[in-house]
Short mmCIF file of the C-alpha atoms (twelve columns), coordinates in Angstrom:
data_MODEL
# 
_entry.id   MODEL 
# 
loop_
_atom_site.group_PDB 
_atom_site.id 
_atom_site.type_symbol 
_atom_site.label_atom_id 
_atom_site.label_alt_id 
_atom_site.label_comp_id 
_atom_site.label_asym_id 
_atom_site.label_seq_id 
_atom_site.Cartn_x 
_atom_site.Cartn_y 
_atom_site.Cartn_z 
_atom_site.pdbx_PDB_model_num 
ATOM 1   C CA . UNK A 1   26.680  151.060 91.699  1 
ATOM 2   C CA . UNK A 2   25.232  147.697 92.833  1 
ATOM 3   C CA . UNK A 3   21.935  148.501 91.378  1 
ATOM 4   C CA . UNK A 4   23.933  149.208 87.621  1 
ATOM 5   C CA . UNK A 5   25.870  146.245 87.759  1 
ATOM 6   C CA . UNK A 6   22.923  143.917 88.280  1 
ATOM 7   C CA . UNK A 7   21.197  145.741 85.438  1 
ATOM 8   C CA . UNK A 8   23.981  145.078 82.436  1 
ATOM 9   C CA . UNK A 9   23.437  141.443 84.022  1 
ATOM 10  C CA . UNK A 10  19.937  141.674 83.089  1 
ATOM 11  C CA . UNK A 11  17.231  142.198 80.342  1 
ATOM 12  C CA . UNK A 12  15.465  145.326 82.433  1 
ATOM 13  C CA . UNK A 13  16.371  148.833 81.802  1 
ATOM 14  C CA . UNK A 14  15.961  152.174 83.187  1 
ATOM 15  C CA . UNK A 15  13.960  154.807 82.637  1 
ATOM 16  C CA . UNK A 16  15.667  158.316 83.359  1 
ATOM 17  C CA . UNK A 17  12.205  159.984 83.207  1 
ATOM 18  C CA . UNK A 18  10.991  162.995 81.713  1 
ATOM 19  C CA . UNK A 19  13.369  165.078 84.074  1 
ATOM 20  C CA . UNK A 20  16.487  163.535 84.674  1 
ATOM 21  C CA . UNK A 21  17.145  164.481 88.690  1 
ATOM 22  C CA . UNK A 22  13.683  166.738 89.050  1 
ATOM 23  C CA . UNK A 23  14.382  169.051 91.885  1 
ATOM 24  C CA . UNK A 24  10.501  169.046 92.871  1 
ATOM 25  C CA . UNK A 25  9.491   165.385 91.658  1 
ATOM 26  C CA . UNK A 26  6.189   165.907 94.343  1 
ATOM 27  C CA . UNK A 27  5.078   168.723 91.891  1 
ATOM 28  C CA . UNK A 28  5.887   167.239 89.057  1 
ATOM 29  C CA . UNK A 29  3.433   164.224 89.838  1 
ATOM 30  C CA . UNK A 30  0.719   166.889 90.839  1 
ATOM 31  C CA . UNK A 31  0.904   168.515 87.491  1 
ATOM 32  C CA . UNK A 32  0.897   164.973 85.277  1 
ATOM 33  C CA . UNK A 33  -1.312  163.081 87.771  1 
ATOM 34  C CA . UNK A 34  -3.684  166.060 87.159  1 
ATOM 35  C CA . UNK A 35  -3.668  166.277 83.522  1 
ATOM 36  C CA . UNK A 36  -3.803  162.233 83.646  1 
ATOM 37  C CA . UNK A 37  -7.240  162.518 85.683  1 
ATOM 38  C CA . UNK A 38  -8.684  164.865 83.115  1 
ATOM 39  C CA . UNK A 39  -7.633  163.222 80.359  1 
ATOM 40  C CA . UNK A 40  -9.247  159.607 80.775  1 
ATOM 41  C CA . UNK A 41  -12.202 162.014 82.418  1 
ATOM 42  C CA . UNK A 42  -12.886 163.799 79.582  1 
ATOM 43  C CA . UNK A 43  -12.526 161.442 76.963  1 
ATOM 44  C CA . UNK A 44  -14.569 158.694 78.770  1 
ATOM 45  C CA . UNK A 45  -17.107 161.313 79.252  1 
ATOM 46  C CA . UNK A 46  -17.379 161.562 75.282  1 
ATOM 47  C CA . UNK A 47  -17.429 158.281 74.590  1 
ATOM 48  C CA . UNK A 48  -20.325 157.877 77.375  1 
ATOM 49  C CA . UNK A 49  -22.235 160.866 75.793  1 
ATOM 50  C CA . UNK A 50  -22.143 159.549 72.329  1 
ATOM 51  C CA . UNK A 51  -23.157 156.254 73.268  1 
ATOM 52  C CA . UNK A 52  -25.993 157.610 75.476  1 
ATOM 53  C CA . UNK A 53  -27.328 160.871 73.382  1 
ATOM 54  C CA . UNK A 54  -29.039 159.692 69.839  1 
ATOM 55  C CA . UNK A 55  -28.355 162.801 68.482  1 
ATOM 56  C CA . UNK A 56  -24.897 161.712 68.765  1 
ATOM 57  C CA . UNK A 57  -25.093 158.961 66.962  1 
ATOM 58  C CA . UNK A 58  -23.813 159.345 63.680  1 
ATOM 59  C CA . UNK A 59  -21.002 158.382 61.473  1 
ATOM 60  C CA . UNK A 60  -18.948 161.522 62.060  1 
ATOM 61  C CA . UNK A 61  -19.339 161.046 65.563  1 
ATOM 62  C CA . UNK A 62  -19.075 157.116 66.220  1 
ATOM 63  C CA . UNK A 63  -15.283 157.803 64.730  1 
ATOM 64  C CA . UNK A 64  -14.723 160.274 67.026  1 
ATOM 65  C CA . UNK A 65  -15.816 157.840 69.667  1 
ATOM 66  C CA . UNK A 66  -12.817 155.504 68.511  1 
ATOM 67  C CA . UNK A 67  -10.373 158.610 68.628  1 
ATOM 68  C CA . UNK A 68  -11.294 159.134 72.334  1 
ATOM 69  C CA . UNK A 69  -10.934 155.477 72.903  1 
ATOM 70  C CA . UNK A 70  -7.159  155.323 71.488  1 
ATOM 71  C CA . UNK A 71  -6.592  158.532 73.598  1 
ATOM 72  C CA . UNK A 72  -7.512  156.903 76.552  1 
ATOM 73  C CA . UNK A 73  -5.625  153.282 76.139  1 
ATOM 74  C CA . UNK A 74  -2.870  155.744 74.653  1 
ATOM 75  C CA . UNK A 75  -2.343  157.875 78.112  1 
ATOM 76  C CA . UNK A 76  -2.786  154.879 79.899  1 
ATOM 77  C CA . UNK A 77  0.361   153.214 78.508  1 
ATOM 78  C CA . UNK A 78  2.439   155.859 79.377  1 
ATOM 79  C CA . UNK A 79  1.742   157.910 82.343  1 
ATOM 80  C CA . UNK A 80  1.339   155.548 84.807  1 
ATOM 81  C CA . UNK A 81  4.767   154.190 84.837  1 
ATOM 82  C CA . UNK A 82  6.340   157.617 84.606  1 
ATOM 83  C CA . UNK A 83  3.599   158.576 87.809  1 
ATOM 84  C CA . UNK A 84  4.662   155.599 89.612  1 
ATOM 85  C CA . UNK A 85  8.799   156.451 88.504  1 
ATOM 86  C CA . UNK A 86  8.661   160.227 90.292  1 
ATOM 87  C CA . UNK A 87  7.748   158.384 93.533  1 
ATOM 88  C CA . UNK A 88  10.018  155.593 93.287  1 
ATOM 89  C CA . UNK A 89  13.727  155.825 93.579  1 
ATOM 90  C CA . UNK A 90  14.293  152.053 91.275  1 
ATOM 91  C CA . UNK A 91  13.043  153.259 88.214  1 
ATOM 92  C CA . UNK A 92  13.112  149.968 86.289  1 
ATOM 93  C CA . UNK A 93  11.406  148.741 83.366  1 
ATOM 94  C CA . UNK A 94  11.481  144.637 82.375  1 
ATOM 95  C CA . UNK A 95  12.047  143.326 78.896  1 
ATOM 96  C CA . UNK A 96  8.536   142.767 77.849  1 
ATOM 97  C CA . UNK A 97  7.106   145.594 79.442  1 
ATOM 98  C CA . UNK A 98  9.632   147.849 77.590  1 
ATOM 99  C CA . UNK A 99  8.455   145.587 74.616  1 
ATOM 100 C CA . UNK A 100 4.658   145.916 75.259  1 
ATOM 101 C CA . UNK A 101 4.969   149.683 75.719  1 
ATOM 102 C CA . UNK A 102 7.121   150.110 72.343  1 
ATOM 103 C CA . UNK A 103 4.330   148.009 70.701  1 
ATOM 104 C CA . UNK A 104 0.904   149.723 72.164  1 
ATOM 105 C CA . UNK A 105 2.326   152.902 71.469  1 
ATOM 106 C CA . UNK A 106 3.069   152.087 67.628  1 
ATOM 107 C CA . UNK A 107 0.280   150.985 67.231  1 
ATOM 108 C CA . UNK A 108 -2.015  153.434 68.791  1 
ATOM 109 C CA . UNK A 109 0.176   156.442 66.894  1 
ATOM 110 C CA . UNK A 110 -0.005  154.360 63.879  1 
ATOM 111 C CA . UNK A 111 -3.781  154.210 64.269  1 
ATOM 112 C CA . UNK A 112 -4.480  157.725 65.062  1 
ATOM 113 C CA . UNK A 113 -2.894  158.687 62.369  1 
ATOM 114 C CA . UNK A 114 -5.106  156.883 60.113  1 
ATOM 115 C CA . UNK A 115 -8.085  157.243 62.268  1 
ATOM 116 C CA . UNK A 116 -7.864  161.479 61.969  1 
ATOM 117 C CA . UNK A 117 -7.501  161.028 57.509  1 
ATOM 118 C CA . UNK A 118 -10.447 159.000 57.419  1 
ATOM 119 C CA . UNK A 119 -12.326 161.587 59.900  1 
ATOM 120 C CA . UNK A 120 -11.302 164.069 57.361  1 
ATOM 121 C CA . UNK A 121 -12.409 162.095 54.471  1 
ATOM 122 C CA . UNK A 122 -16.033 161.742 56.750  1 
ATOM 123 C CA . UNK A 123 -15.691 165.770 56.360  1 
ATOM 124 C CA . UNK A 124 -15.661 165.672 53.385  1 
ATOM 125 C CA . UNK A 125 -18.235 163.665 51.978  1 
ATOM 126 C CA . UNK A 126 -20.983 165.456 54.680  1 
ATOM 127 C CA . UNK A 127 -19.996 169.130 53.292  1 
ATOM 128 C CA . UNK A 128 -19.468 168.376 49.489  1 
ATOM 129 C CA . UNK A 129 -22.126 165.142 48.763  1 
ATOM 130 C CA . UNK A 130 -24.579 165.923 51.928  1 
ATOM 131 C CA . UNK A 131 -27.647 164.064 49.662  1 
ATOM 132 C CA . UNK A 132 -25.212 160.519 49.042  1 
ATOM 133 C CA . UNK A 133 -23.684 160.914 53.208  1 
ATOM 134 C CA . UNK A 134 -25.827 158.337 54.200  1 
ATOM 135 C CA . UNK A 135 -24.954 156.269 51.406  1 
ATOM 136 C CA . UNK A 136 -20.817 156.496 51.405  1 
ATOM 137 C CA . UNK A 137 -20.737 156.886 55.269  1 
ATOM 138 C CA . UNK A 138 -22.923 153.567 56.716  1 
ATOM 139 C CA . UNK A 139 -22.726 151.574 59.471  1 
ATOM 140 C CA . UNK A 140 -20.735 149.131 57.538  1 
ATOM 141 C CA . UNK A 141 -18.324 151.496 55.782  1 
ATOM 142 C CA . UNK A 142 -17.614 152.864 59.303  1 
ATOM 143 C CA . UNK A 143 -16.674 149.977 60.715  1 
ATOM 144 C CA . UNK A 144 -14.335 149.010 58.185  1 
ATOM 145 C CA . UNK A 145 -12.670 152.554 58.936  1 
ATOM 146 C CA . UNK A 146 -12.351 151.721 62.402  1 
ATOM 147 C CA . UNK A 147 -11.064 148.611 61.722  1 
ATOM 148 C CA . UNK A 148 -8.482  149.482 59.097  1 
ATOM 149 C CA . UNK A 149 -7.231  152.499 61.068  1 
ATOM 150 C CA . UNK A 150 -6.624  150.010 64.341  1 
ATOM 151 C CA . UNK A 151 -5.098  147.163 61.832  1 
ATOM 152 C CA . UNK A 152 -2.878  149.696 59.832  1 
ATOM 153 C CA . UNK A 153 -1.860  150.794 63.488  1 
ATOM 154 C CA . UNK A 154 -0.762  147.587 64.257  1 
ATOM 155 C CA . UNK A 155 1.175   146.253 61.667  1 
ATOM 156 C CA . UNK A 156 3.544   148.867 62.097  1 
ATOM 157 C CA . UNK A 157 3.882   148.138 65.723  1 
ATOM 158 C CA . UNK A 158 4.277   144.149 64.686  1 
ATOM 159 C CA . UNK A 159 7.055   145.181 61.954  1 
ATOM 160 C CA . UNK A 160 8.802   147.200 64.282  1 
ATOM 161 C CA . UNK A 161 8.617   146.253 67.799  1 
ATOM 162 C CA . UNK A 162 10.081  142.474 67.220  1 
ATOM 163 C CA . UNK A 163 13.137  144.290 64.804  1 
ATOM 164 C CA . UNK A 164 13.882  146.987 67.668  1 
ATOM 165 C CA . UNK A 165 14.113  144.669 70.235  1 
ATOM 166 C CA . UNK A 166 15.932  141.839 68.398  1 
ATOM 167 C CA . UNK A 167 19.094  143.861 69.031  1 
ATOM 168 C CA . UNK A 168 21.891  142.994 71.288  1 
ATOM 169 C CA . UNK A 169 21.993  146.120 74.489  1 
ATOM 170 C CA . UNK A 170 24.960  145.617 75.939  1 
ATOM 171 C CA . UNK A 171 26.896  148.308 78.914  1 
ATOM 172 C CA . UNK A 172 24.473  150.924 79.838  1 
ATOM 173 C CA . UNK A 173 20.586  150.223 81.001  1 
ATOM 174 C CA . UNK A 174 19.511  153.454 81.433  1 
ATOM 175 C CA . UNK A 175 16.882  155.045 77.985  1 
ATOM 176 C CA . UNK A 176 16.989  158.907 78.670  1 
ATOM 177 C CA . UNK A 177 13.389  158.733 78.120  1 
ATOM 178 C CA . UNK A 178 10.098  158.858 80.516  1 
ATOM 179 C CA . UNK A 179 8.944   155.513 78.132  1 
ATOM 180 C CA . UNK A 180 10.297  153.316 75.735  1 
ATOM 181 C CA . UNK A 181 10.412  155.031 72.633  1 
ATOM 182 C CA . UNK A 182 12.355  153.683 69.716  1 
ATOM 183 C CA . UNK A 183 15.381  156.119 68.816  1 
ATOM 184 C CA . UNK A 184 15.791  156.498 72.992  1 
ATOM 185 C CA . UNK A 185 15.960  152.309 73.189  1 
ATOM 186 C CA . UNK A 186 17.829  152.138 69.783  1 
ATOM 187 C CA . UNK A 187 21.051  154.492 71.500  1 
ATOM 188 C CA . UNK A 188 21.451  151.769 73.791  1 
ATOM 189 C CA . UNK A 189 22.484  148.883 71.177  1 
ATOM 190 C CA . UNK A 190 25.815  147.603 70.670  1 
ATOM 191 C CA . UNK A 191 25.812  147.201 66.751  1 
ATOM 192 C CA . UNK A 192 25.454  149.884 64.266  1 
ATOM 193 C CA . UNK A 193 21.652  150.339 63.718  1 
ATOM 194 C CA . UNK A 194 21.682  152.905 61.362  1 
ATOM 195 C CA . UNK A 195 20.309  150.895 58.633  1 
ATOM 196 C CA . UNK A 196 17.468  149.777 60.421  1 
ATOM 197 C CA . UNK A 197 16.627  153.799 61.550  1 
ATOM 198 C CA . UNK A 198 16.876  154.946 57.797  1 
ATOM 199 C CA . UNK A 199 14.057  152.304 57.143  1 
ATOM 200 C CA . UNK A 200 12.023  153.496 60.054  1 
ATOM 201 C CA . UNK A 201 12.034  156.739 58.882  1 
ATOM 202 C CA . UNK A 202 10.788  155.780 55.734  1 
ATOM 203 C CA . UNK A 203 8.334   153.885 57.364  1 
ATOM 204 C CA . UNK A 204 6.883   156.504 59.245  1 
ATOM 205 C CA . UNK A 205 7.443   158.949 56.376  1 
ATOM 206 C CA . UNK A 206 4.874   156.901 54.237  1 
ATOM 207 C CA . UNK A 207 2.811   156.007 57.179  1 
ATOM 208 C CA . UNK A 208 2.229   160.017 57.538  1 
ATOM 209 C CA . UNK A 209 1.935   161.096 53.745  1 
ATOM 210 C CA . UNK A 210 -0.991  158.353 53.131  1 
ATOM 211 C CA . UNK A 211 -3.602  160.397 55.868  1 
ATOM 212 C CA . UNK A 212 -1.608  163.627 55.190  1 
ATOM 213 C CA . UNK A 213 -2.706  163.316 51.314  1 
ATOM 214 C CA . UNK A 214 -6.362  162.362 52.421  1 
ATOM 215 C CA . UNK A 215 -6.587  165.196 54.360  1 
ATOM 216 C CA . UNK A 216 -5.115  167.510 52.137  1 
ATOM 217 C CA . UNK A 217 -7.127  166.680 49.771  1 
ATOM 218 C CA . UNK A 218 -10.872 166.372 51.808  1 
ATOM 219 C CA . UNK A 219 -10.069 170.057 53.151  1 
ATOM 220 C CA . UNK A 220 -9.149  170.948 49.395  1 
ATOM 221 C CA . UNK A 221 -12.178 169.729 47.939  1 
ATOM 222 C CA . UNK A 222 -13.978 171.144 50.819  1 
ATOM 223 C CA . UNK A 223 -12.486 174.749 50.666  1 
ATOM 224 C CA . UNK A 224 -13.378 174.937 46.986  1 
ATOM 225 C CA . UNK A 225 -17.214 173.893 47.558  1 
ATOM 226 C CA . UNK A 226 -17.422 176.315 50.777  1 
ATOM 227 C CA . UNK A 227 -16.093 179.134 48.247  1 
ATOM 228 C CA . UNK A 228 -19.030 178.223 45.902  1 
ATOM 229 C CA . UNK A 229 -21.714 178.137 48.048  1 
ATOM 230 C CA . UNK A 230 -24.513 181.291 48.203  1 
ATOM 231 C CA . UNK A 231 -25.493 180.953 51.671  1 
ATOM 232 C CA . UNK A 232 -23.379 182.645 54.414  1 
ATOM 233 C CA . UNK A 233 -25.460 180.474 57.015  1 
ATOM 234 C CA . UNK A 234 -24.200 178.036 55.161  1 
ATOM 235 C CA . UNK A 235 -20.485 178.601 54.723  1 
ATOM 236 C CA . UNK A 236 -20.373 179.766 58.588  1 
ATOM 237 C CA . UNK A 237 -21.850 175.840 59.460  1 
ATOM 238 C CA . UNK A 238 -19.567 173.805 56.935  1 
ATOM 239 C CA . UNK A 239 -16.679 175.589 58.682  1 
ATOM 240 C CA . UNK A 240 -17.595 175.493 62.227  1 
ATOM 241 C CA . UNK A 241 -18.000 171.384 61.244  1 
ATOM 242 C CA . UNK A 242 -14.414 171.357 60.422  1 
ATOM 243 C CA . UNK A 243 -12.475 173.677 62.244  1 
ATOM 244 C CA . UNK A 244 -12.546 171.040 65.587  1 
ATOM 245 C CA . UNK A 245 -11.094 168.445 63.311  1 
ATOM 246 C CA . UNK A 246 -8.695  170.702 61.656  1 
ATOM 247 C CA . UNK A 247 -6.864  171.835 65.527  1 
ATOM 248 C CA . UNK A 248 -6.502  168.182 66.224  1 
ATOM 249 C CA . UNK A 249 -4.578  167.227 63.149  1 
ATOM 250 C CA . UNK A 250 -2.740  170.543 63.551  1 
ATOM 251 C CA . UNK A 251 -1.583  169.481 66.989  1 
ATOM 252 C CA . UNK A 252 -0.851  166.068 66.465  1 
ATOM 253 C CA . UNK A 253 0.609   166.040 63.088  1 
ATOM 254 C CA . UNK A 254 2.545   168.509 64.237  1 
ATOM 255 C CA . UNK A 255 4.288   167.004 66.917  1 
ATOM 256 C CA . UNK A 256 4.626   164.010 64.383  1 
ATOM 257 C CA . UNK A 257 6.365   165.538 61.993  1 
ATOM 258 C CA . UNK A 258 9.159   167.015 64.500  1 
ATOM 259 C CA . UNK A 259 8.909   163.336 65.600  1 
ATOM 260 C CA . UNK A 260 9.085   161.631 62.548  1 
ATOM 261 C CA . UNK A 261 10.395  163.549 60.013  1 
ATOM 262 C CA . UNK A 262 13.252  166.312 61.190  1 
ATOM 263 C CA . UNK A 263 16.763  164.948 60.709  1 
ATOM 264 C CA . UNK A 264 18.901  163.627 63.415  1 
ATOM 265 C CA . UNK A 265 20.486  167.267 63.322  1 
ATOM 266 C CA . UNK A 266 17.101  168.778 65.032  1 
ATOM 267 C CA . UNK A 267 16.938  166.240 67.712  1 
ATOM 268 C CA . UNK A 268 18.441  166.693 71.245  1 
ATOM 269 C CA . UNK A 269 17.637  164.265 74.260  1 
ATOM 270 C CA . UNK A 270 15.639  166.907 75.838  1 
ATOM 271 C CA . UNK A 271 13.562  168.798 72.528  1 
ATOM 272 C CA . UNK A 272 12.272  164.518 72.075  1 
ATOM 273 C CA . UNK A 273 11.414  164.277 75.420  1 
ATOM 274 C CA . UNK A 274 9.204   167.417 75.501  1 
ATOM 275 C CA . UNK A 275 7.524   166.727 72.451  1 
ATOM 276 C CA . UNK A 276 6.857   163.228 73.517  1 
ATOM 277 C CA . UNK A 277 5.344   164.752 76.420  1 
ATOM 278 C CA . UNK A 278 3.036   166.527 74.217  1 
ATOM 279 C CA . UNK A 279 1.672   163.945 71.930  1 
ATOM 280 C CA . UNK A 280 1.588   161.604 74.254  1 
ATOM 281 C CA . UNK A 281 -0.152  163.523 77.733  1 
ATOM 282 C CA . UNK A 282 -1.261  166.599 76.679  1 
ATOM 283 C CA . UNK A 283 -2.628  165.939 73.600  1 
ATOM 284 C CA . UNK A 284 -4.854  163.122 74.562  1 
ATOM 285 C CA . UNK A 285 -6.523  165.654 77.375  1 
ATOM 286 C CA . UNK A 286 -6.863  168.619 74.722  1 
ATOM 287 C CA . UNK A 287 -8.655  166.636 71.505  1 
ATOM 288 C CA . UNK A 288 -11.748 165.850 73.786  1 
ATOM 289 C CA . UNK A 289 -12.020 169.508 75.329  1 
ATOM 290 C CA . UNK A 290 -11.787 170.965 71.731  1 
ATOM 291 C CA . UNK A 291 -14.025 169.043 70.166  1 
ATOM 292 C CA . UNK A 292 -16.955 169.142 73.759  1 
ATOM 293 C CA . UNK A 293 -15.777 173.262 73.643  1 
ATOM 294 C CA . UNK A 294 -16.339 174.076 69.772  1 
ATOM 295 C CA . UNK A 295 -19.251 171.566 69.241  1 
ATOM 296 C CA . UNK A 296 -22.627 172.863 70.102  1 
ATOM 297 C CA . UNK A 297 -24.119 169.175 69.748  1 
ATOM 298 C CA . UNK A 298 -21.436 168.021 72.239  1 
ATOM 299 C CA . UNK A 299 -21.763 170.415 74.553  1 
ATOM 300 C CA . UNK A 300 -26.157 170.527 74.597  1 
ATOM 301 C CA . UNK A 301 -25.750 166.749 74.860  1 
ATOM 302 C CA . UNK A 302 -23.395 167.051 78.192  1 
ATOM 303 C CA . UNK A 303 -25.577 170.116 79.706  1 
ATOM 304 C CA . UNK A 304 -28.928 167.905 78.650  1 
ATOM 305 C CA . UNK A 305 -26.920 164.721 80.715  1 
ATOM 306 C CA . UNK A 306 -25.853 167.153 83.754  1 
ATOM 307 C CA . UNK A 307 -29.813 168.373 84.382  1 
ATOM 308 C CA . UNK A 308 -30.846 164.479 84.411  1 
ATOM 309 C CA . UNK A 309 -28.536 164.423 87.597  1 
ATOM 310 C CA . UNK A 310 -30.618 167.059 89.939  1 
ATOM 311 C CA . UNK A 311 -33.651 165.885 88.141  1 
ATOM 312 C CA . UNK A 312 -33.304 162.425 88.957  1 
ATOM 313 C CA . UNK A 313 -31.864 163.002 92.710  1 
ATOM 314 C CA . UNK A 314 -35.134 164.450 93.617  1 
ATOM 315 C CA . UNK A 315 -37.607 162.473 91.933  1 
ATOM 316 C CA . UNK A 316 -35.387 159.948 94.093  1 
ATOM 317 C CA . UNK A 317 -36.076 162.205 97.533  1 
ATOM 318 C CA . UNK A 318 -39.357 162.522 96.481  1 
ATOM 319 C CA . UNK A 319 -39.780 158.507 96.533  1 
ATOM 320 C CA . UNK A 320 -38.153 157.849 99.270  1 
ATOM 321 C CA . UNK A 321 -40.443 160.464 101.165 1 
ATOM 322 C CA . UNK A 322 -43.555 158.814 100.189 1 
ATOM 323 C CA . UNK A 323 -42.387 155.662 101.283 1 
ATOM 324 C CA . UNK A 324 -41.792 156.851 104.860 1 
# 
């Protein structure tokens, strides 16, 4: 009771968590802390391997590189605070942390959505104009990719964040939420913010069309040329290129749409907070292990790193025994 009424006296709120009163919060934290671990693990491990194995460096690739990076920071920005909220019994978030949270995560979702069109678009261009790849996909162009799909991410977090927290929250601290996602912060408000959620919506609705139409089409374009080609070899490898790609955007656009696009009428409390959970802990863990698991260059280029190790202990023993 103390503890509430010194909260509507201040600018920090609460975070309820993913499970409201968890009867087994010690297992809970096992379960995320593990999926946490492999997570960063995994997709620090790909960006290590591409920067490290030559073979690995190429556009198709260096983008995916970026995707593993935006996992990472993504993951990072979350689950931590909701680790460090199962062990704690004041489970308080300030102002600006609630504020820098809301922003990261906007735009990080903002650009992976952008980032995984433009990946698409890369498929396309390497199946359907393999002679002019090179050309269309060089350094330069890639970088402006990368760049666009982190600025596009951001200007949606700098249009919304500073609206979102501009209104008043008066009464109740407590966002029935593990972080501080809009529509979970925006229940809290003391004016009518319906307005401003209809806008959002359409926001996020034309934030998710734009890479929805490029991938739509690359995979269109790309289904048609597959259909036309002679070689079976070669139908079976254009695929196999693709299909990694194509989970990811399944998973993530999925959970995106529910997100983003379902009316009000679809939502409870608990259905967001579960498929918050997904987006935003599991997915980050599963794009690295599907694209390492279904890649053959990935996975040669992390068994060709693992045989350095033993290699390179005993040339190590060796030295050291010549020495003494």
């Amino acid at each position: 009771m103390i503890m509430e009424a010194t909260l509507q006296n201040s600018t920090d709120f609460i975070l309820l968590g993913l499970i409201t009163h968890p009867e087994f919060p010690g297992l809970i934290f096992a379960v995320v802390f593990s999926i946490f671990l492999v997570s960063v693990t995994a997709n620090v491990v790909m960006i290590l391997l591409i920067h490290v194995d030559s073979r690995l460096n190429t556009p198709m690739y260096f983008l995916l590189s970026q995707l593993s990076i935006m996992d990472t920071v993504y993951i990072c920005i979350t689950v931590p605070k909701m680790l460090q909220d199962l062990l704690s019994k004041e489970k308080v978030i300030s102002f600006f942390g609630c504020t820098l949270q809301i922003f990261l995560y906007l735009t990080l979702i903002g650009g992976e959505f952008f980032l995984l069109g433009l990946m698409a678009y890369d498929r396309y261009v390497a199946v359907c104009k393999p002679l002019r790849y090179p050309l269309l996909m060089n350094r330069r162009i890639c970088l402006f990719m990368v760049v666009g799909s982190w600025v596009g991410g951001s200007l949606d977090g700098f249009m919304l964040t500073p609206f979102t927290m501009s209104f008043p929250y008066c009464g109740s601290r407590e966002i029935n939420h593990f972080f501080c996602e809009i529509p979970a912060v925006l229940k809290l408000s003391c004016v009518d913010t319906s307005l401003y959620e209809t806008l959002m919506y359409a926001c996020c609705v034309l934030m998710l069309l734009i890479p929805i139409s490029v991938i739509s089409v690359s995979y269109t374009r790309i289904l048609l040329t597959v259909h036309h080609m002679n070689s079976a070899e070669g139908r079976r490898k254009a695929l196999a290129t693709c299909s990694s790609h194509i989970m990811v955007v399944s998973i993530f656009y999925g959970a995106a749409f529910y997100t983003n696009v379902l009316p009000h009428s679809y939502h409870t409390p608990e259905k967001d907070k579960i498929v918050s959970a997904f987006y935003t802990i599991l997915t980050p863990m599963l794009n690295p292990l599907i694209y390492s698991l279904r890649n053959k260059d990935v996975a040669t280029a992390l068994r060709k790193v693992l045989s350095r190790c033993p290699s390179s202990q005993k040339t190590r023993v060796v030295d050291m025994s010549k020495k003494y």
